[in-house]
TORKOLTOR-973407 format. One record per atom (N, C-alpha, C): residue in one letter; y, x, z. Coordinates in pm, whole numbers, padded with zeros to 5 digits, always signed. Each point is the difference from the previous one (the first is absolute). Example, Ala and Ser with C-alpha at 12.3 -4.5 7.8 and 13.67 -1.06 7.14 Angstrom:
TORKOLTOR-973407
A-00569+01319+00780
A+00119-00089+00000
A+00120+00090+00000
S+00105-00035-00072
S+00119+00082+00006
S+00109-00077+00073
end
This chain:
TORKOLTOR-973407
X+00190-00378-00032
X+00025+00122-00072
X+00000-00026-00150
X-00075-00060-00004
X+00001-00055-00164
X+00087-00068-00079
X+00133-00030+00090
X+00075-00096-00062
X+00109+00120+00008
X-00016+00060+00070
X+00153+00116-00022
X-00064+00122-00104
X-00150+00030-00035
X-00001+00079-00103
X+00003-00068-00138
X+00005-00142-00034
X+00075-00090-00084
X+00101+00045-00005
X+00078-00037+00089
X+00166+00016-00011
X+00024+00119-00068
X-00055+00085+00104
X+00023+00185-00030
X-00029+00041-00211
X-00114-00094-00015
X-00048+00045-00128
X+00116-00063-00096
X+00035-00130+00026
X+00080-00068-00059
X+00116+00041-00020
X+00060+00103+00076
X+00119+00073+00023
X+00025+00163-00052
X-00139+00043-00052
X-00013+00104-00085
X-00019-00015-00120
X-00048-00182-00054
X-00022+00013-00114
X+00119-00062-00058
X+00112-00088+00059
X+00108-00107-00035
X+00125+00116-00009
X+00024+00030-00140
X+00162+00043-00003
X+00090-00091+00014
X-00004-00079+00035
X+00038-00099+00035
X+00103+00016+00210
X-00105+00052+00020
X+00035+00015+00136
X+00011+00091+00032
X+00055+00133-00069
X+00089+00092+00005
X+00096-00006+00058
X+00105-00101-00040
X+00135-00051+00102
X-00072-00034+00128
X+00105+00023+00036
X-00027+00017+00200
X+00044-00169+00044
X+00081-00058-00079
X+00020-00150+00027
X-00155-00095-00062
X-00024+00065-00106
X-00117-00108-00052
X-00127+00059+00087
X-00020+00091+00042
X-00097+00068+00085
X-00003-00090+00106
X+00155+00012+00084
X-00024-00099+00126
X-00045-00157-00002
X+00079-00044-00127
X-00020-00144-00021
X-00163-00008-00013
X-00096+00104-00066
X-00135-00032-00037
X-00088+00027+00178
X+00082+00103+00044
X-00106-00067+00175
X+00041-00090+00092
X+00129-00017-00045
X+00034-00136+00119
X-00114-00109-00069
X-00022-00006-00128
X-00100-00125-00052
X-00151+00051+00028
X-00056+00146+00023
X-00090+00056+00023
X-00070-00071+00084
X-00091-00021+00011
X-00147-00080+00132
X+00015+00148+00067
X+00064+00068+00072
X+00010+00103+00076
X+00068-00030+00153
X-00043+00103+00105
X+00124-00066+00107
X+00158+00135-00065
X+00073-00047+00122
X+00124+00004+00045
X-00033+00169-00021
X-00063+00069+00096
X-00003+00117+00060
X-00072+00078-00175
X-00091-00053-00019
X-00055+00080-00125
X+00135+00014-00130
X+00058-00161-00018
X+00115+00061-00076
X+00120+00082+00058
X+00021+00014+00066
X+00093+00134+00089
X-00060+00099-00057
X-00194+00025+00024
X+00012+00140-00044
X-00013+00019-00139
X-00045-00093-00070
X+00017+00007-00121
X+00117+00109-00053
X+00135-00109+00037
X+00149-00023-00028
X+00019+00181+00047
X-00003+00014+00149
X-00011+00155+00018
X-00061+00098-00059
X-00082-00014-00048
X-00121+00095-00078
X-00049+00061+00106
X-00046-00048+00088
X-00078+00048+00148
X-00119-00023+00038
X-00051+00114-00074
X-00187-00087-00046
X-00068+00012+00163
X+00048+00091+00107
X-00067-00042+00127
X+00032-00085+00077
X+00094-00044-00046
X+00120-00133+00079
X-00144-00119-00070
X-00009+00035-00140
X-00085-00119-00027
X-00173+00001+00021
X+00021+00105-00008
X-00179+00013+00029
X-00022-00082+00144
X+00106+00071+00106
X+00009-00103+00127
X-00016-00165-00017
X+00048-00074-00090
X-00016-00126-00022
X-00081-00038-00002
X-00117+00071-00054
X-00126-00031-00067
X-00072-00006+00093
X-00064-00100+00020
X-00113-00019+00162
X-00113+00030-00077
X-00060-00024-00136
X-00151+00048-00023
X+00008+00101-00066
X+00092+00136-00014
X+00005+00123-00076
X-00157+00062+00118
X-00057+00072-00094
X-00119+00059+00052
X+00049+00108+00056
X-00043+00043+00116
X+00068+00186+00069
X-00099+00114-00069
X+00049+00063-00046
X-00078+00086-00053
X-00018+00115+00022
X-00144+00046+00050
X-00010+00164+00075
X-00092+00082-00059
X+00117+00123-00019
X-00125+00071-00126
X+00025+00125+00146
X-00118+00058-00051
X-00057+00172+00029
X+00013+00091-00096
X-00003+00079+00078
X+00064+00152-00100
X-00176+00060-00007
X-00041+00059-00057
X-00087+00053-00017
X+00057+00153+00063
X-00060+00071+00089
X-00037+00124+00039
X-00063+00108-00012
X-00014+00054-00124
X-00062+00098-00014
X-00015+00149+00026
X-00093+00078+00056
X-00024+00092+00041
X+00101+00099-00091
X+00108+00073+00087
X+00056+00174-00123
X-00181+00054-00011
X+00040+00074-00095
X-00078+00125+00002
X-00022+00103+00097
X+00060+00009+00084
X-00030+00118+00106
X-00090-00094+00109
X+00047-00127+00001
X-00118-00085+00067
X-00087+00012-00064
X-00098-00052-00114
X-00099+00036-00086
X-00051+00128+00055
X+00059+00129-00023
X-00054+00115+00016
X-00059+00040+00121
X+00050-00070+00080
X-00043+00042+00141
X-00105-00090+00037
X+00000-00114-00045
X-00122-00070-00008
X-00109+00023-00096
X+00013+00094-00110
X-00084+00052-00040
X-00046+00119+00068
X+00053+00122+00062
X-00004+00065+00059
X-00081-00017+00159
X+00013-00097+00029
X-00043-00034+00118
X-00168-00103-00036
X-00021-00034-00079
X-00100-00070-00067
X-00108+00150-00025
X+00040+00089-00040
X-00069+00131-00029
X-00050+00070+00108
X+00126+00045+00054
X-00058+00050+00181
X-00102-00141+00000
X+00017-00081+00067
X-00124-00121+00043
X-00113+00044-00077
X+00028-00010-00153
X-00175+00088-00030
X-00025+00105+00025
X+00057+00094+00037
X-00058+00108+00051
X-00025+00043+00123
X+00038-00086+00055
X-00015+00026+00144
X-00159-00133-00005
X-00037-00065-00067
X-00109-00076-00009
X-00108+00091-00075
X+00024+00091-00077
X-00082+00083-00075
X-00068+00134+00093
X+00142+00024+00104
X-00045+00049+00095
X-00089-00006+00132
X+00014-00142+00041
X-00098-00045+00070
X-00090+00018-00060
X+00006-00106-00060
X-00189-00051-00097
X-00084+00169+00004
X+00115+00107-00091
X-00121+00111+00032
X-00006+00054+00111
X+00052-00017+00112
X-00039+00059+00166
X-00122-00065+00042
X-00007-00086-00081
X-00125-00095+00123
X-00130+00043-00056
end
C-alpha cells in the first residue's frame, strides 16, 4: 500500500504528469502491479482499493440516540415506579 500512496502523492504533486502520456510512462516505471496502474489510469479508486491486500476494513457505528418522546416516557415511567414505591412503603 505504501508504494501506490507514493505514486498517488507523486502524481498530485508533479505538473508534470498532468499529460496523460507522461502519467502513463511514470507507472509503467512505478514499483506498482499491472492491476493498480489500470486503476490509477481509470480513476477507479474501488477497482484500486481492491488491489490492496493490507488496506485495513473499516467499521464504524452510528451512535443511537434516544428522540425525545423516548426520554419522556422513560421519564414518565421512572415516576410512576416512585410512586407506586412511595405507595407501598406507606401501606406497610
Amino acid at each position: 500500500m505504501n508504494k501506490v500512496i507514493q505514486v498517488l502523492e507523486t502524481m498530485a504533486t508533479d505538473a508534470y504528469l498532468v499529460n496523460k502520456e507522461n502519467m502513463t510512462t511514470f507507472l509503467t516505471t512505478a514499483e506498482i502491479t499491472t492491476e493498480q496502474q489500470q486503476a490509477i489510469t481509470e480513476k477507479n479508486a474501488d477497482k484500486l482499493a481492491e488491489t490492496i491486500a493490507d488496506l485495513p476494513k473499516i467499521i464504524s457505528y452510528s451512535q443511537v440516540l434516544p428522540t425525545e418522546d423516548d426520554q419522556q416516557e422513560d421519564d414518565n415511567q421512572e415516576s410512576d415506579n416512585e410512586s407506586i414505591n412511595k405507595l407501598l412503603a406507606s401501606s406497610f
